[in-house]
Structures are given as structure tokens and as C-alpha cells.
C-alpha positions as CSV (number, residue, x, y, z in Angstrom):
1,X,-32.7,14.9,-50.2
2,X,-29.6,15.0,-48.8
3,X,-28.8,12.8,-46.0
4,X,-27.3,14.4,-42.5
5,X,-24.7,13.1,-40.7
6,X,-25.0,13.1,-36.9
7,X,-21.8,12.0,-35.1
8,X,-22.1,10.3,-31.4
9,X,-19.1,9.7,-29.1
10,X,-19.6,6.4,-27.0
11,X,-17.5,5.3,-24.6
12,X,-19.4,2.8,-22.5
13,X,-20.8,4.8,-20.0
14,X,-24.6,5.7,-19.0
15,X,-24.0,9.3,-20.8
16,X,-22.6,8.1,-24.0
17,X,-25.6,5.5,-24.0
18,X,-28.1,8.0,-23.3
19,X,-26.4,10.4,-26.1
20,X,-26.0,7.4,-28.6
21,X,-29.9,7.1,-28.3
22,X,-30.7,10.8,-28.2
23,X,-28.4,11.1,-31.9
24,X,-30.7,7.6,-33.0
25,X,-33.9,9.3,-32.3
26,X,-32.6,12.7,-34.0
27,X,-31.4,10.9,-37.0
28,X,-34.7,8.8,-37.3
29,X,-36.4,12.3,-37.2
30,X,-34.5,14.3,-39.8
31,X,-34.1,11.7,-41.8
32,X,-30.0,11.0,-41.3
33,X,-27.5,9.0,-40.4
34,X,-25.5,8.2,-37.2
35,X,-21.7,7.7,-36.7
36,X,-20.9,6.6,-33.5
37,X,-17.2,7.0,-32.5
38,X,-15.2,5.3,-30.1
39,X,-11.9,6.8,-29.3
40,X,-8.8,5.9,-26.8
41,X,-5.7,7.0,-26.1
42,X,-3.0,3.6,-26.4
43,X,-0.2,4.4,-23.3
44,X,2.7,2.6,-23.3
45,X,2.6,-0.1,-20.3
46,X,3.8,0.3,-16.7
47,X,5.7,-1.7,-15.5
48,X,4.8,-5.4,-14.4
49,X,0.8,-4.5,-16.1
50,X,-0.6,-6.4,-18.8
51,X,0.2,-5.4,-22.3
52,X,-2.0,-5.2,-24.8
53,X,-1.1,-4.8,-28.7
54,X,-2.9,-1.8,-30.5
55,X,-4.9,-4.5,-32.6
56,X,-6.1,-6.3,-29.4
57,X,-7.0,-2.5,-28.0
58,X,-9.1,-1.8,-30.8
59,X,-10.7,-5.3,-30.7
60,X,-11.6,-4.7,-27.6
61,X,-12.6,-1.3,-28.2
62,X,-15.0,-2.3,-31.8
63,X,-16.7,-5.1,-29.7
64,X,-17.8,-2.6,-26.8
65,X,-18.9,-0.3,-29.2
66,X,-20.9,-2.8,-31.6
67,X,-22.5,-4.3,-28.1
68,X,-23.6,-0.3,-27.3
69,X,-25.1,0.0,-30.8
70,X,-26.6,-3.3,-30.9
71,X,-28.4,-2.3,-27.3
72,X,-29.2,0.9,-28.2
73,X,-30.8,0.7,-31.7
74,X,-31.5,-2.8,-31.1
75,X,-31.1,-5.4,-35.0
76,X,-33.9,-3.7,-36.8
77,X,-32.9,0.1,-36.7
78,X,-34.3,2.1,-39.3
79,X,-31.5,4.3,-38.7
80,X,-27.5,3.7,-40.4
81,X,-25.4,3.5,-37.7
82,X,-21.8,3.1,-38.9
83,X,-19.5,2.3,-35.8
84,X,-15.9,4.1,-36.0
85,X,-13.0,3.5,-34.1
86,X,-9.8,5.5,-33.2
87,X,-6.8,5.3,-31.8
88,X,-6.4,8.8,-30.2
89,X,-7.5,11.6,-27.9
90,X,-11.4,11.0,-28.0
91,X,-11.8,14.9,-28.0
92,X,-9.9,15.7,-31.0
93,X,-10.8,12.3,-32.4
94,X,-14.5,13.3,-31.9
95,X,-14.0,17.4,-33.1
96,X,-12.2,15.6,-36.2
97,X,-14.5,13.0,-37.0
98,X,-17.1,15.7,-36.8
99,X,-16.0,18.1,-39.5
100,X,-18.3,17.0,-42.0
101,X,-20.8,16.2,-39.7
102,X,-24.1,18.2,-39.5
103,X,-24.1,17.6,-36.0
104,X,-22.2,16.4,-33.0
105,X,-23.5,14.4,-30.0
106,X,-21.6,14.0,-26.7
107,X,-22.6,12.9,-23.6
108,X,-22.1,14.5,-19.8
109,X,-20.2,12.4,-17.4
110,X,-20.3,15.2,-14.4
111,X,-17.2,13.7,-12.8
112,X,-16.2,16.5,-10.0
113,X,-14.8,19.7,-10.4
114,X,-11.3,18.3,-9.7
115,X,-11.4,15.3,-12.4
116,X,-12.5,18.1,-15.1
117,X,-9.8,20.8,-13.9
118,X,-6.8,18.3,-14.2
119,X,-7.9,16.2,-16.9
120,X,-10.2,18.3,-19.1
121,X,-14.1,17.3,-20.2
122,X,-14.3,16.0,-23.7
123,X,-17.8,17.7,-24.1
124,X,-15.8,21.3,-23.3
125,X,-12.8,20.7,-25.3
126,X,-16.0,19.9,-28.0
127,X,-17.9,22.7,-27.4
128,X,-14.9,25.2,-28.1
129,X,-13.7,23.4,-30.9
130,X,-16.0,21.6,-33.1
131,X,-16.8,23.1,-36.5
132,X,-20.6,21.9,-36.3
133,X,-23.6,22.6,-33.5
134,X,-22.8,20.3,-30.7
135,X,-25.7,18.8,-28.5
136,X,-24.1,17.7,-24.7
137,X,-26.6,14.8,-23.2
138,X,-26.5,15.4,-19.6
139,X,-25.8,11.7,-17.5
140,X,-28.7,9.8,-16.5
141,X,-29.9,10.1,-13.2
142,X,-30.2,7.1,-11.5
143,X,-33.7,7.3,-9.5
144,X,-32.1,7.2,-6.1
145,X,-30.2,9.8,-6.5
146,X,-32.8,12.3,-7.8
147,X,-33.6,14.8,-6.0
148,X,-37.0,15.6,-5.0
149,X,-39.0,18.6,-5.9
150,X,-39.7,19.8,-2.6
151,X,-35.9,19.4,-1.7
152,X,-35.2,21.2,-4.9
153,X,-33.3,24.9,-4.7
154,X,-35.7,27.6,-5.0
155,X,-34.9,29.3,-8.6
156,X,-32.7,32.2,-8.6
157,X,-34.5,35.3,-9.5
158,X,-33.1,38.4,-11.7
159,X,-33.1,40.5,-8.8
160,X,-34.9,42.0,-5.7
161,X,-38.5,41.4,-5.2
162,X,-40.6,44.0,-4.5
């Protein structure tokens, strides 16, 4: 049987976390295999702000991701998790790292409208350009934020009722 290959991008945020253990539970289902990626962009340092080398970056960068693996799936996963890092865009890192994947997991940050027009979402520029199905976790909603059902919009409805 062959095994699938489920590729997660984590980042360290709630949505990443909750995708990471969406694309655990998936894999443990179908029988497959998760790589979860971490990708960041190295920019050249402004002036008078610490500098760090790309080897501390992705230092840095492999123990965030091994602590986010190691709290999802916890020491006795039944599911391979390999941890990959990148130096680069994490939206074409992810859409590339994906290719041969059988499926691609990203999770929803719902930063405003303004965050998303000027610096793009990774989960769009995903979704338009990944060669596999894409799954997009929305973020978790923290329980004082939720919104109640009775303050809930009514649903829209296809048209007039009559």
C-alpha cells in the first residue's frame, strides 16, 4: 500500500497548530505520513537591529518547529512526522514542498482585510497554486470571542420568501 504524503505548514501560531493536528489525525486515518514545513523569509538587517546568521535563523526556526511537533503529536505518534525547514517565501516554499504531496494543509490566520491586501495570505497564494487538494484550517476561536448562537446572523436565503 502506498504510503500518502500530507504536507502541513507551521509557523507557530494557533492556526498552524490546529492544522498541524488536523494533517496528524488525517494521516493516522489514511494511513500516511506528515511533513511539516517551516518556512521564513531571511531580510537583510536594519540598521542598529540584531543580526542574526542564516544558520542561527534556521536554528531557531528547527527548534520552534520540533517544540510544535513534539506538542502536537506528543513522543509516541503513530504517525511519521518529518520536520522541514526553508529559507524562503513560506508560500512558494509550501506550494513547492507540496508537489509530490497527496495533500496540502495550511492553516487560517484571519488577519484583517488590510494585512491580506498588502501582504498577501499564504493559504490564497496556496489555493491558486498548489498542484495537490489543499485543506485551509480555519484559526481557533478562543471561547471569549465566540459568538453566541442567538447573536449569530440569520442565514442568508436564496431569495424572497413567499
Amino acid at each position: 500500500m502506498r504510503v500518502r504524503k500530507i504536507v502541513v505548514g507551521v509557523d507557530g501560531s494557533q492556526a498552524s497548530f490546529a492544522a498541524l493536528r488536523w494533517a496528524v489525525a488525517e494521516a493516522e486515518r489514511i494511513d500516511g505520513a506528515v511533513e511539516a514545513v517551516t518556512a521564513w523569509q531571511t531580510d537583510p538587517p536594519l540598521l542598529g537591529s540584531a543580526y542574526k546568521s542564516p544558520d542561527e535563523a534556521m536554528a531557531e526556526q528547527g527548534e520552534r518547529l520540533s517544540k510544535a511537533v513534539e506538542q502536537v503529536c506528543g513522543r509516541t505518534s503513530r504517525v511519521p512526522v518529518r520536520e522541514v525547514l526553508v529559507d524562503g517565501w513560506p508560500q512558494k516554499a509550501l506550494v513547492a514542498q507540496a508537489r509530490n504531496a497527496d495533500l496540502l494543509v495550511v492553516g487560517r490566520h484571519g488577519h484583517g482585510w488590510l494585512t491580506e491586501k498588502l501582504l498577501g495570505s499564504v493559504s490564497t497564494y496556496c489555493l491558486r497554486h498548489a498542484s495537490c487538494p489543499i485543506v485551509v484550517i480555519p484559526s481557533p476561536v478562543a471561547p471569549d470571542q465566540a459568538t453566541p448562537a442567538t447573536e449569530q446572523e440569520t442565514p442568508l436565503t436564496p431569495g424572497p420568501l413567499l
